[in-house]
Each structure stands twice: as structure tokens, then as C-alpha cells.
N, C-alpha and C positions, 0 to 999 in steps of 0.2 A: 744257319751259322754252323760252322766244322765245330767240332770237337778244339778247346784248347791241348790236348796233346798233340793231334793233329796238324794244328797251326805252328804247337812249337819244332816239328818235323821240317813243315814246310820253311823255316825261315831260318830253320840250322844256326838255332841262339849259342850253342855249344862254341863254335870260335871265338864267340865273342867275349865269351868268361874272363879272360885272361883282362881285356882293353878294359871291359865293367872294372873286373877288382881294383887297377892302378886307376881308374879315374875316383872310385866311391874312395879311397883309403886317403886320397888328396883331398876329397871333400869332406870328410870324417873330419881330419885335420884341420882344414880352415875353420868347417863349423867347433873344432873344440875347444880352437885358441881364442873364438869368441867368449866362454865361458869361464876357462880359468881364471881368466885374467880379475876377475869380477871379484876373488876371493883375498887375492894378491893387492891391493890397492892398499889396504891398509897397512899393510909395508913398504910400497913402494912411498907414501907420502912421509912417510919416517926417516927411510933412508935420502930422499930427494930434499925432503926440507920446503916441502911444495904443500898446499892448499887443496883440500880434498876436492874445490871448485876447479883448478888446475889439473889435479891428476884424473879428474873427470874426461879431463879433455882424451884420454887414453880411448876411452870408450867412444865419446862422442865422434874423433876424428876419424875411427875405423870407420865409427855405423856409417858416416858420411860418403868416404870415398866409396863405400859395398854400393850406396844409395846411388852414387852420380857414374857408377861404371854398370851396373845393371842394366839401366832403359838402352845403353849401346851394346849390349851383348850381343842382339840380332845380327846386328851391322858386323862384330870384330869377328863371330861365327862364321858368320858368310865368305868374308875375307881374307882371314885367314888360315883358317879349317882345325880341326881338332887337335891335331898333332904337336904343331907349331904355337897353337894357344893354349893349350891345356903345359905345356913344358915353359913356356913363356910367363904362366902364372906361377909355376910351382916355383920357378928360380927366383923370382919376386919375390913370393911369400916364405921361402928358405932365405934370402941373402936380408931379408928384415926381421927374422927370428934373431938371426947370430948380432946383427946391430943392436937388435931391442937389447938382447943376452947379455952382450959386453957394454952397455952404454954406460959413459963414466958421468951424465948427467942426464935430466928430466930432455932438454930438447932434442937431445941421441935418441932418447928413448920412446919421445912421439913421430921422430922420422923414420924409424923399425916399424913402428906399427901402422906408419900411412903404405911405407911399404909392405908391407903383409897386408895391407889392405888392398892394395892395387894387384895382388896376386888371387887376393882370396876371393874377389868379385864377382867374376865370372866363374870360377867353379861349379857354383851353382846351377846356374842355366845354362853353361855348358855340358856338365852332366845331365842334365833333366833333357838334357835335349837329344842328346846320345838314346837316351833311353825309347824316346818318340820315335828316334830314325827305326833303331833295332827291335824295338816291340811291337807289334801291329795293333791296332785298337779291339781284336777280341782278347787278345791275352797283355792286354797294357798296364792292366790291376797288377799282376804279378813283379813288372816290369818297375814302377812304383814303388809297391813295397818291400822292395830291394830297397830301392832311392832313400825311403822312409827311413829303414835302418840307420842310416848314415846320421839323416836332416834329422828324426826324433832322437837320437838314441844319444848322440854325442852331445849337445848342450843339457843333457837331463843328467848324462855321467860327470860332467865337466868340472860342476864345484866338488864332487865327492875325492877324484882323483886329485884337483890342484889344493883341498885339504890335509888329504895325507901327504902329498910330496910337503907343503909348507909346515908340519909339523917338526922335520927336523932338519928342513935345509932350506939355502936362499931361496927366493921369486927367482933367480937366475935358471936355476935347473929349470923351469916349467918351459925359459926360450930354449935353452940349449936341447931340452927334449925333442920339441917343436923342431929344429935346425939338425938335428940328428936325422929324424923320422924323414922331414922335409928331403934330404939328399939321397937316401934311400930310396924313396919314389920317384923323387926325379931319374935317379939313374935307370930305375925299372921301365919311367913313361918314354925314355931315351930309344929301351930295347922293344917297346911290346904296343906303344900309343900308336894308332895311323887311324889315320884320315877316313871319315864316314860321310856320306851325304853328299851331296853337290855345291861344288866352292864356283863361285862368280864374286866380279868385282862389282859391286854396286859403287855409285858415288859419294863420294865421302861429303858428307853435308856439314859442312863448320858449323853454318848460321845456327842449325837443328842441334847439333851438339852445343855450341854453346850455349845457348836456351836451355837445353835440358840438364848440365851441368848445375848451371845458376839457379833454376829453377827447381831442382829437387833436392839440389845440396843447402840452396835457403828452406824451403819447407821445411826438409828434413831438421836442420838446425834450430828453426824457431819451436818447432814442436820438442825436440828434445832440451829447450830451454824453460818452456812456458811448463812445464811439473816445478823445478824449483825456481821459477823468478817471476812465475805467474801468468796467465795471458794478455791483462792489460801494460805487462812491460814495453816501453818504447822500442826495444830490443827485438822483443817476440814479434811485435805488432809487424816492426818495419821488415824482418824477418821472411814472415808471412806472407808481407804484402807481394815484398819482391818474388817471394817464390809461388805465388800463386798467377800473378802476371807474367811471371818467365814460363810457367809450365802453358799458360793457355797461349802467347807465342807461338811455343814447340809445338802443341796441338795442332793448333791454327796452319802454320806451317806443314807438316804430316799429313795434313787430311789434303793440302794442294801437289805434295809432290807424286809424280809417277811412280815413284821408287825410296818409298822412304824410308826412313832411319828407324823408326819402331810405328809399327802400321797398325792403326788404328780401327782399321775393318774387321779386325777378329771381332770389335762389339758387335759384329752383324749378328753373329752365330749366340743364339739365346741361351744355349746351354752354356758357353762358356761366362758370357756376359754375370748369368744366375750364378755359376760355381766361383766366378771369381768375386761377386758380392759376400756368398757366405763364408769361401775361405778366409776372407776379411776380416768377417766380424767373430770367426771362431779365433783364429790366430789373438783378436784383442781381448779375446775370452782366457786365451790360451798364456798369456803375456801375464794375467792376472797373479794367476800362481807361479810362475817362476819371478816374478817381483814381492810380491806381498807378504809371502811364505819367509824368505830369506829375513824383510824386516821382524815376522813376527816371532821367527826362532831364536834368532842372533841377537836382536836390538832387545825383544821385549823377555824372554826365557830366557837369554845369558848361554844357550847351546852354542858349542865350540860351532866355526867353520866346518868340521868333518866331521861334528855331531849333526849338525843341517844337511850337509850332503849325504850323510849314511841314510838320513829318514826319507831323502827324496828317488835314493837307491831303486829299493823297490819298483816303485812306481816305471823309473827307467828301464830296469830291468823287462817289466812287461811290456815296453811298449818296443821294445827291442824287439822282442819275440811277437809280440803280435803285428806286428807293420808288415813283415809279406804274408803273413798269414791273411791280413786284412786284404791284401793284393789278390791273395787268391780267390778269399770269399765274394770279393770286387767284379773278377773275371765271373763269377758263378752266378750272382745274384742281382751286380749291377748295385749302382751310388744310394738308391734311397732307402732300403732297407738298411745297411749301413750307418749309414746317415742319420736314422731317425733314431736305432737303440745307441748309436755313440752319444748323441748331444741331447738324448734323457741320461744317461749316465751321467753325461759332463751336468747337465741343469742341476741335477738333484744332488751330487756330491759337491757344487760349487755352493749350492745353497747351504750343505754341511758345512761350508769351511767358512760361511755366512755366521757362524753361530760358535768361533771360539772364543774360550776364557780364556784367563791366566792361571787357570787349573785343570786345563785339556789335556790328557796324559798322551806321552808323545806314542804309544801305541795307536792310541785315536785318531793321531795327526796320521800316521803311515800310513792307516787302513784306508783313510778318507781319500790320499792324494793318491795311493796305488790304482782304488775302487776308477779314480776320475783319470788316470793315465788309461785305464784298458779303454775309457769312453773315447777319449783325445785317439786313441790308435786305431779305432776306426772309420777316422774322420780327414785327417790331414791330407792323407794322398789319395785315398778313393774320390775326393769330390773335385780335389788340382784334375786328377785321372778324367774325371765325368766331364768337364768341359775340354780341355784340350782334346778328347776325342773326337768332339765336332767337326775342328777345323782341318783343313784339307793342310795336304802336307810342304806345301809353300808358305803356310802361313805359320808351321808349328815353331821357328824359332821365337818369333815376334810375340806369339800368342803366350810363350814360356818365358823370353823379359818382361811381358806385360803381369803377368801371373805372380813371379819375384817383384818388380817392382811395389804393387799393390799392396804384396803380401809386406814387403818392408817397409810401407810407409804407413799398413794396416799396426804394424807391432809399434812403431813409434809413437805414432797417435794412443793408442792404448793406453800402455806406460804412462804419456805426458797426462793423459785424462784421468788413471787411474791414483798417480800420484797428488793431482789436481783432489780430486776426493777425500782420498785419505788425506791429504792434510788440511783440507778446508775443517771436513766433518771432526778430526782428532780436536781442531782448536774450538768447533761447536759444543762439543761434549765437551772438554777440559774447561771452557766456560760454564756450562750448565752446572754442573759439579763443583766449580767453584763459590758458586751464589750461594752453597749453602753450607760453605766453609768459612761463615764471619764471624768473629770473638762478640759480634754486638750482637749475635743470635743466641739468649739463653741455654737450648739446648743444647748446639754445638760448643761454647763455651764449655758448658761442664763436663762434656764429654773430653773437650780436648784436655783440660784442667785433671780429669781422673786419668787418660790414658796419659799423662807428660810424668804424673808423678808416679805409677806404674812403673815408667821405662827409668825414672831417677833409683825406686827400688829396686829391679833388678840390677843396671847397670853400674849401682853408686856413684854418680854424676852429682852433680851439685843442680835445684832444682831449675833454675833458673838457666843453665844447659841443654837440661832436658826439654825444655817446651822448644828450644830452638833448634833440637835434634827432631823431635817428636812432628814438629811442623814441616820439616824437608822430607823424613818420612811420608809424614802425611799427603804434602802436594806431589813426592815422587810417585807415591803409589796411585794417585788423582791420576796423573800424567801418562802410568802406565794402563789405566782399565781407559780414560780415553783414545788411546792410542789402538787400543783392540776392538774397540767399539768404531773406530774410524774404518781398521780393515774389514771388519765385517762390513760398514757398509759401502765398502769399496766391493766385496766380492759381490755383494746383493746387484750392483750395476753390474757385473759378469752376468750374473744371470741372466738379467734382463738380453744382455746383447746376445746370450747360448739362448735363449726362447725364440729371439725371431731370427736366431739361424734356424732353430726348429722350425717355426712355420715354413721358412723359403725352401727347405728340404722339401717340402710336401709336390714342389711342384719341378723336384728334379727328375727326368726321366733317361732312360738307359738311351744315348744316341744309335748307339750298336743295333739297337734294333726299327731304326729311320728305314722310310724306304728306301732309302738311297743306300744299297750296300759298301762297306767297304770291299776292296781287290787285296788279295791277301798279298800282302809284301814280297817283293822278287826272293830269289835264291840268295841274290847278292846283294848285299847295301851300301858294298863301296864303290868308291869311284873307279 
């Protein structure tokens, strides 16, 4: 194998600097607007006059449209080439910031964000796939952890920036940002975006698309229902059901066409099949803490919004800087050494976050999720990196909506599972704890009897106020050590799912070094 300096000679990455930067800074953006928003709800349901179940739909109806335009990126890729789709999404996802921005009501304001969703979709696997054409698979780590920058870095910044801006100004500035920035890139992907790879018309398969619409935009739905409405909901179930029999359809379908809509032979190729299992279950590792964390700052510590994001700073900070350094280490060493010192970091710092109080000092909290971000940044794109190397280069777009796909219906599941947890487990504890909070238990009687007229002394209450202050006390702070006892053992199943990414790591190996060499990439990549 040449030298990666060598390689990057031969494939003359340097023109392509320019087309990299305007595509990563549009997906920086998609990926950020997923984030703010998260911080922003709780104004928006204030000034809407809407139901925190409704303004939910903010979130759920992006995650969905990202989920049902994913599995067709292969096909819009092919079709209609980078140039024409990468500016066709940006104008989407700009012309539904400035809707969301101005929206003089709650249904303005979820037709902005289906629109910024229909823009922000493909971004993703249209960059990642950019990356595939222009990077050759000995120097592909590198090529990655670039990507990474963008994919790690921006939802880990996301609540820290939409808390300072919401400090002193509306939820509006964070679209109007979004539709500023938005136009700016468009006009640059106007002057600097063209066309890489090989464009053909494949045929456009309704039956396969619409299957696959129905099919992953029900899953996707019932799983993001079944955290707060349960899994035995009629809702979730039927959900479910449709969406598990529309995806095996689309399947079904796929594996008989000549020429299909998202090809399903990439599971040939073992290393990919292996990297896209663990990216799976690291991402729902990974879902853990940027879920749990939030409740356990905001909800149960009372820390501002920009007091939660400054703590989670850090942490983004380094994975910012380490995501192409990881690429390079990638190029050097190859996925499983990698691999293996990221997700003991991640094990052992997640079992840390397995073990907090309500008297965890937030220095504690920083050091633990920083410690667990370097483990996360050496894991995300080296091991996406380890299987897409496999596959030959007809099959890299497919094998990259397959990869997204997974990976987003990996974080959905998570979330709905992890949520499922913690609040089964918060209402096990909050019962345990309760049984031994009864006025007909002697001890606890006198106990409560001494601590009610305590708080009537200090406060000068009248006493008979005070056992009815002293009691909501009492069960609010019940409510609180259950609640933390619930996320710990929400993060203890993190673990579990970061150990047997451990073991499957054990048996990733560098393709790079197959007998089968790769042919190092022409001069030219364009058309």
C-alpha cells in the first residue's frame, strides 16, 4: 500500500477543497437546526398556546420526513447528480427557515420545518457520498473525519448556542439565523458546487418508494411514540405493525429488481454488514447522553438551558478536534484499534454517568461527558469508514443510504427504549420509596411529626400547614432521588449496548488490507 501522502498526490484532493467546504457548512446547518430547536420548545408552546404533545410534533415531523427521504437518496443521487441536488435542498431548507421565522401560527410553523426537512435529508448521504467518490479507501479515515466534524460537532454545539441566543431574544432569531446563513451557501453552491461521479437514469420505482415512504415513516413514528404512550398503545402497535410489513414489501421488492431503489447486496460484503450492526448500537449508546443528560440537568438541578449546554461544551469541543484526527489515526492503524480504546472509554465513563446524585458537582458531570466525548470521537466515522471500504464503487451510494438509514432508525429506537426505562424504572423506585412513607408506620410517623414542626419553627406557619408543606416536600424530593435512580439505570442499559459493541469490534478487520487491492482513484473524478 503507497504512502497516504502519496495517494493524496495522486488524486489531487486540493480542487476539491472549495466543493468539500460549501457542501460540509450546508450540512453543519441542517445538522444544527436539528438541535436548537430542542431548547426553544418551551417558548414556542407559550407563545402558540399549544400542548407540549403538539409542539412535539416539531421534532417528530422533521425526524420523519429526514427518515422517509434517506432510503431514496441512492436513487435522487444518481439522478440527478450533486450539483442540481445539493442546491435543490439548500433552497428547501432556506425557503422553510424564513416560513418557520415568520410563522404567525403553530401549523405555518410545522410546514417550515417539513420544509427544512425535505431540504435537510439528503444532505447527509449526499455529502458522505461526495466524500466516497473523492477519497480513495487508503486515505478515506481522513476524508471522514472531516465529515465527522460537521455530524459530531454541530448537535453537541447546538443547545449551548440556541441558549445563549434565547437569553435575550425570540425563538425567531435562531430561523432567521438559519435563513441568513442558509442563502449565503446557497449563493456560494450556485458559484463553486458541480457535479462528481457518474449520473444515469435508473428507473424510478413508485411501488418501491411508496413502500418505503409508508414503511419507514410508520416505524419511524410508532417508535417515537411508544417512549411517552408506551409500547402496548393501539397507536404504537398498529404503527408498527404497518411499518414493519411496508418495509418487508420494499425489501421483498429490492432484492427482485434488476436495478433497485436501495440495493440490498451491500449485506454481502461482511465488513460492512459488521460496521453497520455496531454503528447501530454505538449511536443508541450514543442517544443516551444527549437525552438523559438534558433531563437530568434542566428537569432535576434546576441548570438554566445555557447552563446544560455550557457543561456539554467541552465534551463538543473535543470531539470537534478529534474527529479528523481520528480519520487520520484511521488511515494509520485501521478500525479496530480504534474501536476498541473508544467504546472502553465510552463503557467506563457511561457506567460513571450510571452512578449520579442529586449532589454530583457539575465539575463531575463535565469531566465524565468530556472523558466519554474523546471515547464517542473515535468511534463514529472510523467504523461508518471500516465497512463502506468494502464495497465496490457502484454500490457506495446505496451502501451510504443504507448506513444513514439504520443509523436513524438506530437513534429512534434508542431514545423510544431509553425513555421506556427511565420511566418505567423512575415509577419502580418512586413506589419502593413510597411504601415506606406511611403515617401508620411508627417510625416514619414520628419522624415526619418532628421534621413538620421543625419547618412550622423555622418558617412560623401555623402547624397544621406545615405537615402539608412538609409532605409535598417530602414526596417532591421522593420524586426527585427516583427520577435519578431511574436515569442511572437507563445509562447501565448504555452500557450493556457499548459492551457488545465491544465484543463485535473484536472481530472488525482493516479491508484495505484484502487481497483484493484497491486501484488508486483516477486524476479526475468528474464527469
Amino acid at each position: 500500500m503507497s504512502s497516504p501522502d502519496t495517494d493524496v498526490d495522486k488524486v489531487k484532493i486540493t480542487p476539491y477543497i472549495p466543493l468539500l467546504s460549501i457542501c460540509m457548512m450546508g450540512m453543519f446547518l441542517a445538522i444544527l437546526n436539528q438541535t436548537v430547536l430542542n431548547v426553544a420548545i418551551p417558548r414556542l408552546i407559550n407563545d402558540f398556546g399549544v400542548s407540549a404533545n403538539t409542539a412535539q410534533w416539531l421534532m417528530t415531523g422533521y425526524m420523519l420526513v429526514n427518515g422517509v427521504l434517506i432510503p431514496i437518496s441512492a436513487f435522487l443521487m444518481e439522478t440527478f447528480g450533486t450539483r442540481k441536488l445539493f442546491t435543490t435542498s439548500l433552497l428547501l431548507f432556506t425557503a422553510g427557515s424564513l416560513i418557520s421565522g415568520v410563522a404567525p401560527n403553530f401549523p405555518v410553523m410545522l410546514a417550515g420545518r417539513l420544509i427544512q426537512a425535505a431540504g435537510a435529508g439528503v444532505m447527509m448521504p449526499l455529502v458522505m457520498n461526495l466524500i466516497l467518490i473523492i477519497f480513495p479507501p487508503e486515505i478515506r479515515g481522513r476524508g471522514m473525519g472531516i465529515l465527522g466534524l460537521g455530524m459530531i460537532f454541530a448537535p453537541a454545539v447546538g443547545p449551548t448556542l440556541a441558549g445563549w441566543i434565547l437569553e435575550d431574544h425570540s425563538w425567531r432569531v435562531l430561523f432567521y439565523g438559519m435563513f441568513a446563513l442558509g442563502v449565503v451557501i446557497t449563493i456560494l453552491a450556485f458559484l463553486l458546487v458541480r457535479d462528481l461521479g457518474s449520473l444515469r437514469k435508473p428507473p424510478a420505482d413508485l411501488y418501491g418508494m411508496i413502500t418505503s415512504v409508508i414503511g419507514f415513516g410508520a416505524l419511524l413514528y410508532g417508535v417515537s411514540e411508544a417512549g411517552s404512550k408506551g409500547w402496548n398503545s393501539p397507536e404504537v402497535v398498529i404503527s408498527l405493525g404497518l411499518g414493519v410489513f411496508a418495509i418487508f414489501l420494499f425489501v421483498f421488492r429490492q432484492l427482485k429488481q434488476e436495478d433497485p431503489l436501495l440495493n440490498f447486496q451491500v449485506f454481502r460484503y461482511d465488513m460492512f454488514t459488521l460496521s453497520t450492526v455496531i454503528n447501530a448500537i454505538i449511536t443508541m449508546a450514543m442517544f443516551a447522553g444527549m437525552f438523559l443528560l438534558p433531563i437530568y440537568l434542566q428537569n432535576l438541578r434546576g441548570f438554566t438551558p445555557l447552563e446544560s449546554g455550557l457543561l456539554l461544551l467541552p465534551g463538543a469541543l473535543i470531539m470537534g478536534v478529534m474527529s479528523p484526527i481520528s480519520g487520520f489515526l484511521f488511515d494509520r492503524l485501521g478500525p479496530r484499534p480504534l474501536a476498541i480504546v473508544g467504546l472502553t472509554i465510552t463503557a467506563i465513563t457511561t457506567w460513571e454517568l450510571a452512578h449520579l446524585t442529586l449532589e454530583s458537582s457539575y465539575a463531575h458531570v463535565i469531566w465524565i461527558y468530556t472523558v466519554r466525548s474523546l471515547g464517542m470521537s473515535l468511534l463514529m466515522m472510523p467504523i461508518v469508514t471500516a465497512g463502506l471500504n468494502q464495497l465496490p464503487e457502484h454500490l457506495n451510494s446505496h451502501g451510504n443510504a443504507m448506513s444513514n438509514t439504520i443509523r436513524q432508525v438506530a437513534g429512534s429506537v434508542g431514545t423510544a427504549l431509553l425513555t421506556t426505562i427511565y420511566t418505567n424504572r423512575t415509577s419502580a423506585h418512586l413506589a419502593q420509596r413510597s411504601e415506606g412513607m406511611s403515617l401508620f408506620d411508627p417510625g416514619f410517623a414520628q419522624s415526619f411529626q418532628e421534621g413538620a414542626a421543625k419547618l412550622s419553627e423555622a418558617t412560623g406557619v401555623p402547624l397544621v400547614q406545615s405537615k402539608e408543606l412538609f409532605a409535598t416536600m417530602l414526596f417532591g424530593e421522593a420524586g426527585k432521588q427516583a427520577a435519578v435512580s431511574g436515569i442511572n439505570d437507563a445509562f447501565i442499559w448504555a452500557v450493556g449496548f457499548t459492551l457488545v459493541g465491544l465484543l463485535l469490534c473484536l472481530f472488525l478487520r482493516d479491508v484495505r488490507k484484502d487481497k483484493a487491492k484497491f486501484k488508486p482513484l483516477p486524476q479526475s473524478v468528474e464527469n
